[in-house]
C-alpha positions as CSV (number, residue, x, y, z in Angstrom):
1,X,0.0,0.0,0.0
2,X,1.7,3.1,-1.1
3,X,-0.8,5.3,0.7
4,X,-1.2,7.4,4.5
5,X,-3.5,8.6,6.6
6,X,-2.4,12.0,7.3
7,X,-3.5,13.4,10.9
8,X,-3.2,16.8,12.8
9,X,-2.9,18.0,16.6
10,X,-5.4,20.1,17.4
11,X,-4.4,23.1,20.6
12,X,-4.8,26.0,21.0
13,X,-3.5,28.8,23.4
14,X,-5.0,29.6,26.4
15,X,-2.7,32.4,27.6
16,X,0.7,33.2,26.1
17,X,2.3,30.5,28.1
18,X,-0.3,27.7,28.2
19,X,-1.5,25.5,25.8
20,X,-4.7,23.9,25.8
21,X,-5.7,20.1,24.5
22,X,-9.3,19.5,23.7
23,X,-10.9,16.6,26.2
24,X,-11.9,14.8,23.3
25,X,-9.5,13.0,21.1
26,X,-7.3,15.9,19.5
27,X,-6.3,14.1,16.6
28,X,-8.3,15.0,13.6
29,X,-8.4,12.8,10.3
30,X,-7.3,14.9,7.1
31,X,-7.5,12.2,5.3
32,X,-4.8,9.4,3.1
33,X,-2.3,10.9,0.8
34,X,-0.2,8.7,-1.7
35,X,3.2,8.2,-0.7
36,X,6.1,8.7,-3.4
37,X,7.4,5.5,-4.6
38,X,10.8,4.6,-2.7
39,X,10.7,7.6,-0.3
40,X,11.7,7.5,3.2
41,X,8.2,6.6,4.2
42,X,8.2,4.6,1.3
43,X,8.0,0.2,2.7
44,X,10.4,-0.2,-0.2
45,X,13.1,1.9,0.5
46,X,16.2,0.0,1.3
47,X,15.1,-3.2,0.1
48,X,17.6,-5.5,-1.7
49,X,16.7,-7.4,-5.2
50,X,16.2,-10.6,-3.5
51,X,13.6,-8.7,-1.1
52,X,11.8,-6.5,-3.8
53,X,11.5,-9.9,-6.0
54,X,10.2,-11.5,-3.1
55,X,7.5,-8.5,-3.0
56,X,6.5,-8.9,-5.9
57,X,8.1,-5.4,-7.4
58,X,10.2,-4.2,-10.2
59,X,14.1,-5.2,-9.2
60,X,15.5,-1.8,-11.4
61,X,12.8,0.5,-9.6
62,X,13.7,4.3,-9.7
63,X,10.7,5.7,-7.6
64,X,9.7,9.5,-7.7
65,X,6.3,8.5,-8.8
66,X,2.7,8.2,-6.7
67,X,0.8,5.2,-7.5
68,X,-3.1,6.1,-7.0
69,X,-5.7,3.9,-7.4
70,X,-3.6,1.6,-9.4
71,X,-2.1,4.2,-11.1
72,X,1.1,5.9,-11.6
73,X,1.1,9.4,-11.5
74,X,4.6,11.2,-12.5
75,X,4.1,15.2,-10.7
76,X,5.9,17.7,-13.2
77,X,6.9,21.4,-12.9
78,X,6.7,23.8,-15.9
79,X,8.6,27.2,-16.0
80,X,6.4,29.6,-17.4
């Protein structure tokens, strides 16, 4: 799964020196981003040949791609 679900802290200040935590959970959901392929967060990253063959995955894999829903999806950057 090349995917996260993202969370935030929610506080806020009370005073200048105190910070205040919600009494209910204070971890919010944002939702699951896509994690780039081979990344640090990435399950691959560091893997041998032996290890990604035994996963089932490209043995020559470059990464710096998403894969969503299936898909890859290459993010690219145009001067204008």
């Amino acid at each position: 799964m090349f995917s996260s679900t993202t969370t935030i802290l929610i506080a806020y200040l009370t005073s200048r020196v105190s910070v205040r935590m919600p009494t209910h959970t204070p971890y919010s959901s944002l939702g699951v981003l896509p994690i780039m392929v081979l990344s640090n967060r990435c399950r691959l990253r560091g893997k041998s040949a032996n290890e990604l063959q035994a996963c089932k995955e490209e043995v020559n894999e470059f990464g710096g791609y998403f894969i969503v829903n299936g898909i890859e999806r290459v993010i690219t950057i145009e001067n204008q």
